[in-house]
C-alpha positions in Angstrom: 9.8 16.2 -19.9 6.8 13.6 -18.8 3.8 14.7 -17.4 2.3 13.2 -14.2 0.7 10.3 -14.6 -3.0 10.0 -13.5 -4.7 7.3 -12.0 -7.8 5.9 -10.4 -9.1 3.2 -8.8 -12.3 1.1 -7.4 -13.0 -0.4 -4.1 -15.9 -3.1 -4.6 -17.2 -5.6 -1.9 -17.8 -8.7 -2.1 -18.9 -11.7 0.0 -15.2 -12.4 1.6 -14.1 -8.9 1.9 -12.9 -6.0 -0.9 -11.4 -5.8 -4.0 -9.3 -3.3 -5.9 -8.3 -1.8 -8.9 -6.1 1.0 -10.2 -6.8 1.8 -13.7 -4.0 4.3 -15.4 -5.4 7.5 -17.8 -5.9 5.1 -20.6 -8.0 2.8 -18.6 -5.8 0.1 -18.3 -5.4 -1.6 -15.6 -2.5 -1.1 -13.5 -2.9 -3.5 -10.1 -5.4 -4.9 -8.3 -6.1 -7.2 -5.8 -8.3 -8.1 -2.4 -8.2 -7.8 1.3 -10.5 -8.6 3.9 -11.6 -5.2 4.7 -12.0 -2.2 3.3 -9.3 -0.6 6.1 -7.0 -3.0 4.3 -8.0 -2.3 0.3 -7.9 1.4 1.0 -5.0 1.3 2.4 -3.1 -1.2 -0.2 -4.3 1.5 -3.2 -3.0 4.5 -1.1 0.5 2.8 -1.1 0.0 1.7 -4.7 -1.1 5.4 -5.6 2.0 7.3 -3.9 5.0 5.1 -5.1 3.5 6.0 -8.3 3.3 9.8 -7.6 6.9 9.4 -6.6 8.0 7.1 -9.6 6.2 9.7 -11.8 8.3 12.3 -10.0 11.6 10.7 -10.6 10.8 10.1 -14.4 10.3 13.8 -14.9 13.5 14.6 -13.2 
């Protein structure tokens, strides 16, 4: 049986909007990228971080 995979992530301006990064429990990075807003960046991670709840969910079923 897997455990649940944790992750976490950074939210960093810069001069033409925000970037991102989810790192997995290792510290690896996992995705990342930039929007012109933080509205935008949060929300990109959010999605990022739930279809990887829900992949970790199927893997331990």
């Amino acid at each position: 049986m897997h455990e649940p995979r944790s992750f976490a992530y950074s939210l960093s301006q810069r001069e033409d909007g925000w970037a991102w990064c989810v790192y997995d429990e290792d510290g690896i990075t996992v995705a990342d990228g930039a929007h012109g807003d933080r509205a935008a960046a949060q929300a990109a991670v959010e999605r990022l971080l739930r279809n990887a709840s829900s992949l970790s969910s199927e893997e331990a079923a």
